[in-house]
C-alpha positions in Angstrom: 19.3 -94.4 3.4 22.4 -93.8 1.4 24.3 -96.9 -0.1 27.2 -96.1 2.7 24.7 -96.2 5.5 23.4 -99.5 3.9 26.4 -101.0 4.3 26.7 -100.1 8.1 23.5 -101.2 9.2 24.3 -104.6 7.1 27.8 -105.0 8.8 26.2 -103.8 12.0 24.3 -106.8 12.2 26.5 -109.3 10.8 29.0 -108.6 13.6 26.6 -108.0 16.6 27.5 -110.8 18.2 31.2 -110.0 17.9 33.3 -107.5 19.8 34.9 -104.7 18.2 37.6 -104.7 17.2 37.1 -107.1 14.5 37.5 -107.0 10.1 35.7 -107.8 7.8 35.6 -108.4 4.2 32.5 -107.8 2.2 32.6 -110.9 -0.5 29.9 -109.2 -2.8 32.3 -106.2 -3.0 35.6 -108.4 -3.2 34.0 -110.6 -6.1 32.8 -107.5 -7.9 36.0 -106.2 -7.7 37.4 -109.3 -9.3 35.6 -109.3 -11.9 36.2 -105.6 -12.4 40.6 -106.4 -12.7 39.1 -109.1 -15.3 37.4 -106.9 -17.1 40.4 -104.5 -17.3 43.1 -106.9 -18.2 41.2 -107.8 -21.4 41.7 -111.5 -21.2 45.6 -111.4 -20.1 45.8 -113.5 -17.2 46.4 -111.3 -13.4 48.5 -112.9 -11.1 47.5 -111.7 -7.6 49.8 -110.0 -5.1 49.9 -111.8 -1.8 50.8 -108.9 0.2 48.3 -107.2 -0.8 45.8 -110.1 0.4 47.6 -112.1 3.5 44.5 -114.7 3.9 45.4 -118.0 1.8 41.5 -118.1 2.1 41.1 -115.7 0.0 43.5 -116.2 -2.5 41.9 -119.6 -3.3 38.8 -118.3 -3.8 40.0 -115.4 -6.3 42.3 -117.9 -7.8 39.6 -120.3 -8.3 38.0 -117.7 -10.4 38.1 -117.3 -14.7 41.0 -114.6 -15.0 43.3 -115.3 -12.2 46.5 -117.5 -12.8 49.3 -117.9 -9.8 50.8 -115.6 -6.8 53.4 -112.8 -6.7 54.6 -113.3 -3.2 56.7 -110.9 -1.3 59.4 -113.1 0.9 61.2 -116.6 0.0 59.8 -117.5 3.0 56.1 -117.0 2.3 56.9 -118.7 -1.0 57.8 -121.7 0.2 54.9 -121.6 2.6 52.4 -121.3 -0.3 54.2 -124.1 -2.5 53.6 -126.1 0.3 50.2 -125.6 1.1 49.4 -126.6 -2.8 50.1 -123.2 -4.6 52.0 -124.2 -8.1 52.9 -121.1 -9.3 54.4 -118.7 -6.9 56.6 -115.7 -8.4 58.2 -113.8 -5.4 58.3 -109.9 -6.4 61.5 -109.3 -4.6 65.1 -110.2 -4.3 66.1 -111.7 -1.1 68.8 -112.8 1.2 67.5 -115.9 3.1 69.7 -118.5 2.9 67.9 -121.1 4.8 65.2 -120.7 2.6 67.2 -121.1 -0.5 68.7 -124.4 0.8 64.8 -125.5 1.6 64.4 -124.6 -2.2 67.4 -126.1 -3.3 66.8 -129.7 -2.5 63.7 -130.1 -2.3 62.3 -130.5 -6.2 58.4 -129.9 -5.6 59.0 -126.3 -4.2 61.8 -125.8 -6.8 59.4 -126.2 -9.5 56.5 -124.1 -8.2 58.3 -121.1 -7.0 60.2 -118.5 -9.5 62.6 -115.9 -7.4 63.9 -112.8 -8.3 67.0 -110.8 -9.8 68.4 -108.0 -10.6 72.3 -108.6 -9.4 74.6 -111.4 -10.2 75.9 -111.5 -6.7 72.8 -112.4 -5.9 73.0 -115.8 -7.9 76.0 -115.9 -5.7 74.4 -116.0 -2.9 72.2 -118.2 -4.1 74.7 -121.1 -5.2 76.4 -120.6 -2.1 73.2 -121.1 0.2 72.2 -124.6 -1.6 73.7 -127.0 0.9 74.1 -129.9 -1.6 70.9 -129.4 -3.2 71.0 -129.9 -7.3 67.8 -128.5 -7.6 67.2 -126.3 -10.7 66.6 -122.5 -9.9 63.8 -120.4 -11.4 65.0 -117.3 -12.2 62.9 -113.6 -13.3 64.7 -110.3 -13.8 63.2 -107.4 -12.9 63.4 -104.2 -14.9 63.7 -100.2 -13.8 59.9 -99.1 -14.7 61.3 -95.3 -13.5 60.8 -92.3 -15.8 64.0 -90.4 -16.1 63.9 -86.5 -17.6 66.3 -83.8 -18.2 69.3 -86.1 -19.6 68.3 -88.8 -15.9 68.2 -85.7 -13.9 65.4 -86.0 -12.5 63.9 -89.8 -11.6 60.4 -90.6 -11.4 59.7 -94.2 -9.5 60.8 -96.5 -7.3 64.2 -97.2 -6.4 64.4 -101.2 -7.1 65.9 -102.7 -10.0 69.4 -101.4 -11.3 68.1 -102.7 -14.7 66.9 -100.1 -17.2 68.5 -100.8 -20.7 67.9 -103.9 -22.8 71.4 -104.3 -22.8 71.8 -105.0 -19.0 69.0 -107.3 -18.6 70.1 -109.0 -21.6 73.8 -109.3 -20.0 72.3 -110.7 -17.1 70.3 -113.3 -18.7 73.4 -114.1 -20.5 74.8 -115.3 -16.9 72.1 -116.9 -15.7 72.7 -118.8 -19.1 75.4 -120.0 -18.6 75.3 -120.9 -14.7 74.7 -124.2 -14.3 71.4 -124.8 -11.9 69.3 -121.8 -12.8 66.6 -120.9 -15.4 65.6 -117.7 -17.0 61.3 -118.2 -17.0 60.6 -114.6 -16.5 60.9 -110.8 -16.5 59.3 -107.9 -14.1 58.4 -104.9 -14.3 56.2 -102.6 -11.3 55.2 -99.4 -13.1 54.2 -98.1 -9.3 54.7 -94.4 -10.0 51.9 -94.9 -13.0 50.1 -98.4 -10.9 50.4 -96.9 -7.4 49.6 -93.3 -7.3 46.2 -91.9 -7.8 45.3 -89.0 -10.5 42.7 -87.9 -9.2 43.7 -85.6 -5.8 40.8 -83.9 -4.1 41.1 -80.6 -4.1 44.5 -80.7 -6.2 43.2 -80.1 -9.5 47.0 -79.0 -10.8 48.8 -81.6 -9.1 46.1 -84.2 -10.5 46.8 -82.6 -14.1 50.2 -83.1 -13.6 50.3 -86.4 -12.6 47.9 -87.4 -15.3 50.7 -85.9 -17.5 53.4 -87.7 -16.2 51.5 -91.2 -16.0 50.9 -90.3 -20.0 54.6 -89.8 -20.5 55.9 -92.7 -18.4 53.4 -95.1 -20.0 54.7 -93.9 -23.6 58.1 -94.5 -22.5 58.0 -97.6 -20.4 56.0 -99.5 -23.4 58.7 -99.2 -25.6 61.9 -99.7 -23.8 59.8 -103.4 -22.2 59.0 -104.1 -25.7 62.7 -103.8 -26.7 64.2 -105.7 -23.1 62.2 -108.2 -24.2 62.9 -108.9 -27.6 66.7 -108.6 -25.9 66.0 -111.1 -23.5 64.3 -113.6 -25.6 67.0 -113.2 -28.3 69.0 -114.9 -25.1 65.7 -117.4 -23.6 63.7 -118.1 -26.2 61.4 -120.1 -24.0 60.7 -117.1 -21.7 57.6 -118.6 -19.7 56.0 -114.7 -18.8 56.7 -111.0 -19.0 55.0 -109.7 -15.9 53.5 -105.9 -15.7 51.4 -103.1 -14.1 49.6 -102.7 -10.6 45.7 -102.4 -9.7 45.8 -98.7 -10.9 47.4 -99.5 -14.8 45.7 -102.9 -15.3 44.1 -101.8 -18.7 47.6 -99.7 -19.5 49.4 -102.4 -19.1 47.3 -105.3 -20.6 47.4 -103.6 -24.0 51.5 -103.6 -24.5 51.8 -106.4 -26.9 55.2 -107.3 -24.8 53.6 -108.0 -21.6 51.7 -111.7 -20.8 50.4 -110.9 -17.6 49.2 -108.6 -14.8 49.8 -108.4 -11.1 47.5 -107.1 -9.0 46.3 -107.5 -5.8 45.3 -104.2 -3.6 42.6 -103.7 -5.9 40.5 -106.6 -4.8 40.4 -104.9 -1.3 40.3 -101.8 -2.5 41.8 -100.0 0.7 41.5 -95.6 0.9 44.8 -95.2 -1.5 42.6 -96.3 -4.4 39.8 -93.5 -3.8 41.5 -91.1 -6.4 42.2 -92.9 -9.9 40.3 -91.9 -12.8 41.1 -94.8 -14.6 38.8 -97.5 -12.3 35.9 -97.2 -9.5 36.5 -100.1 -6.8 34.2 -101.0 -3.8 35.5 -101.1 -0.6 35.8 -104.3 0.7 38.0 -104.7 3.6 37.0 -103.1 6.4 37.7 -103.1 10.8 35.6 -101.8 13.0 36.7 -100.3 17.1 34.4 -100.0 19.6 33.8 -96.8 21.3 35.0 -96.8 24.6 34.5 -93.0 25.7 32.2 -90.2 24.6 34.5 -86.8 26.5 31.5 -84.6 25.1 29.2 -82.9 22.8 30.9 -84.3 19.3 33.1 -86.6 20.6 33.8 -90.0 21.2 37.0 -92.0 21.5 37.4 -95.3 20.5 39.4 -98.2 21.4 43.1 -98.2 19.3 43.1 -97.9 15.4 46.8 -96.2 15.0 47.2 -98.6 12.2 49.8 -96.5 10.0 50.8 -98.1 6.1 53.9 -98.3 5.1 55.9 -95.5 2.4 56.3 -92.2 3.1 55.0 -90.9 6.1 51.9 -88.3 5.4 48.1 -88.0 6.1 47.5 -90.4 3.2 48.6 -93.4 5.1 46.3 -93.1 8.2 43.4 -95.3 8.2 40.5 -93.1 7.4 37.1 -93.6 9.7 34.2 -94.6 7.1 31.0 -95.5 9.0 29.4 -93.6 10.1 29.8 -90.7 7.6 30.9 -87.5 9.0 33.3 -88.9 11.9 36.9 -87.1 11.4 40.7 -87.7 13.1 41.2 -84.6 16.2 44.0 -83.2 14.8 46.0 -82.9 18.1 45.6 -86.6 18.5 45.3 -88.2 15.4 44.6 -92.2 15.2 46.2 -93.3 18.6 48.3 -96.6 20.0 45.4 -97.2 22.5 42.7 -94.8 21.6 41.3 -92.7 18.9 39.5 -89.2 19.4 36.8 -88.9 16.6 35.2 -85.7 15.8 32.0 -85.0 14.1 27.9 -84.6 14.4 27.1 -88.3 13.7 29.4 -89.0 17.2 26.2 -88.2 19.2 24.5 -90.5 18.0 27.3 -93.3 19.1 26.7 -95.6 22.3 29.4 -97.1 24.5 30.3 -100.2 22.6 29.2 -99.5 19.4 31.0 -99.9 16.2 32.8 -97.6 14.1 34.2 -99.2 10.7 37.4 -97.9 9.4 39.2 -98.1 5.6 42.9 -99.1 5.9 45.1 -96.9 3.6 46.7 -99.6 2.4 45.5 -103.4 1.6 46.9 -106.2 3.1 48.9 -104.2 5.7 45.4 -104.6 7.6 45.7 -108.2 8.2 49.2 -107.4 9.8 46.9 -106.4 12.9 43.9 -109.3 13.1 44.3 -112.6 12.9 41.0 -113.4 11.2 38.4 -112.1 8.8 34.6 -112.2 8.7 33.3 -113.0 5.3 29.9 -111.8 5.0 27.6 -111.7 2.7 24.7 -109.8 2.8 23.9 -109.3 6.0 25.5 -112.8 7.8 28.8 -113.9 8.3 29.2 -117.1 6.2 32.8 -117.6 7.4 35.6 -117.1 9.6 38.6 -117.3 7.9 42.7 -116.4 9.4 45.1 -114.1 8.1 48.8 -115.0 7.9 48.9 -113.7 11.5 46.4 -116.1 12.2 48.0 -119.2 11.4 50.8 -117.5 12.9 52.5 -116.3 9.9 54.5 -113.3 10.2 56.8 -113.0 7.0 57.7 -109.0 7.4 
């Protein structure tokens, strides 16, 4: 029996007194990847990314571990929701325009010290001040760098559009008016490397495109590490008492750990370890979030279909961001039909061998997206379920 078909027959029977469709997360394989980011960010603390988990179950347990220190959060919302619930260190990742939300974090002094928000515009202190409603409260403030790589004179730009940040000299201009605005403080500065963090080197049966990705990873590492070393030395020159300089992504932990500039890690995907992981060369994660449909049809020799699974991830749309069927091995996507609204065609040998009502477990391409679609995991270990645990949907929490 091979180690994939292990895992089936375990999940199999952990869930056979559930209906499909149901997710899982295997806690051996979440733990192991834990200790793996550990391992990688060479004793820099990781603060996890929330999106990337959406079960506050399961960010108390990998917070709880040696390695792990506070949340990166993706809406002012959620923030507050985490504060709330006991979280003391909650950096949201994004800028944002919820005024309600700021006047929450305005008055109210327990949330105001637990949660840092984001910046990269000063209308966006103006928006802040102008959303207080009375409240005094100081404001935690992080601004967020442009990771991109930019060749041929800025010609061509490598990265994600975010920050309008890239020179020391701008960040440090803006820290300058955060300075001297009464009711905010400069703790932090961000920077997301996703184009070296979020996109695999390793692209099966692309050994030239993999080469040249590898290539520009190489380059934009070089490059990134010394224009963040010199924003921060701007920046501090302006806060010395700069709390964190925040860096990387699940695929550049180790990168990123070794810039001297940088006191932390984010990461977060990688303790799930969803399909878009499969091709780094740089790290070998277990899966560990999984959902399984039933099948409800077998249309012939080859063939069955099972209930749902269109589960699409966000980004550009492509192949890449289709859930990918995983057990049992062999079962492939009918490319007329593709993973469907209400039902899903799979093709492949190992479908004979499928009953009405059985199982088939599917990889999301993308990590916490998944729990956008259940409102509760199954922990198991081994071969029981040892809890039952909800998702933000689940304690009706829908932030995006």
């Amino acid at each position: 029996m091979t180690p994939r078909a292990a895992d089936r027959a375990r999940y199999d029977r952990a869930t056979a007194h559930l209906d499909a469709p149901v997710a899982i997360v295997d806690l051996e394989a979440f733990d192991a990847n834990a200790d793996d980011l550990v391992r990688r960010a060479g004793g820099k603390p990781i603060r996890v990314a929330s999106k990337s988990v959406r079960c506050r179950a399961l960010l108390e347990r990998v917070l709880a571990r040696e390695g792990f220190a506070g949340i990166m959060s993706f809406t002012l919302d959620e923030s507050l929701w985490l504060a709330r619930a006991g979280f003391e260190d909650v950096l949201l990742a994004y800028p944002s325009a919820d005024r309600t939300a700021f006047g929450e974090l305005a008055t109210d002094p327990k949330l105001a010290a637990a949660v840092t928000v984001m910046v990269d515009d000063p209308a966006q202190l103006d928006l802040i001040d102008a959303a207080r409603a009375g409240g005094g409260e100081e404001i935690r403030v992080c601004l967020e760098l442009d990771t991109s790589l930019r060749l041929l004179g800025g010609r061509v730009r490598v990265g994600a559009l975010r920050s309008p940040l890239r020179e020391p000299a701008q960040l440090a201009e803006l820290a300058r008016s955060v300075a001297r605005r009464p009711g905010f403080r400069l703790v932090g500065i961000m920077a997301y490397e996703g184009h070296v963090a979020g996109v695999g080197d390793s692209v099966a049966g692309r050994p030239l495109r993999s080469r040249a990705i590898r290539l520009m990873q190489s380059a934009a590492r070089k490059e990134l590490e010394s224009r963040r070393a010199a924003v921060v030395r701007a920046v501090r020159a302006v806060a010395p008492d700069l709390e964190f300089v925040n860096g990387g992504g699940t695929g550049s932990v180790q990168h990123t750990a070794a810039e001297d500039a940088v006191t932390e890690i984010a990461a977060g995907s990688g303790l799930y370890v969803p399909r878009l992981f499969d091709n780094y060369t740089s790290f070998t994660g277990r899966p560990a979030a999984l959902f399984a449909q039933p099948v409800v049809r077998r249309p012939g020799v080859g063939v069955v279909t099972v209930l749902g699974g269109g589960y699409p991830a966000s980004g550009a749309a492509g192949p890449d961001r289709l859930p990918v069927p995983y057990l049992p091995e062999g079962l492939r996507y009918d490319p007329q039909e593709g993973p469907g609204e209400v039902q899903t065609p799979l093709l492949g040998s190992p479908a004979d061998d499928l009953l009405i009502g059985d199982k088939v477990w599917f990889r999301h391409a993308k990590a916490g997206e998944l729990c956008e679609r259940f409102d509760s995991l199954q922990l198991i270990e081994g071969d029981r379920i040892t809890a039952t645990v909800p998702t933000y949907r689940g304690e009706g929490r829908t932030f995006l």
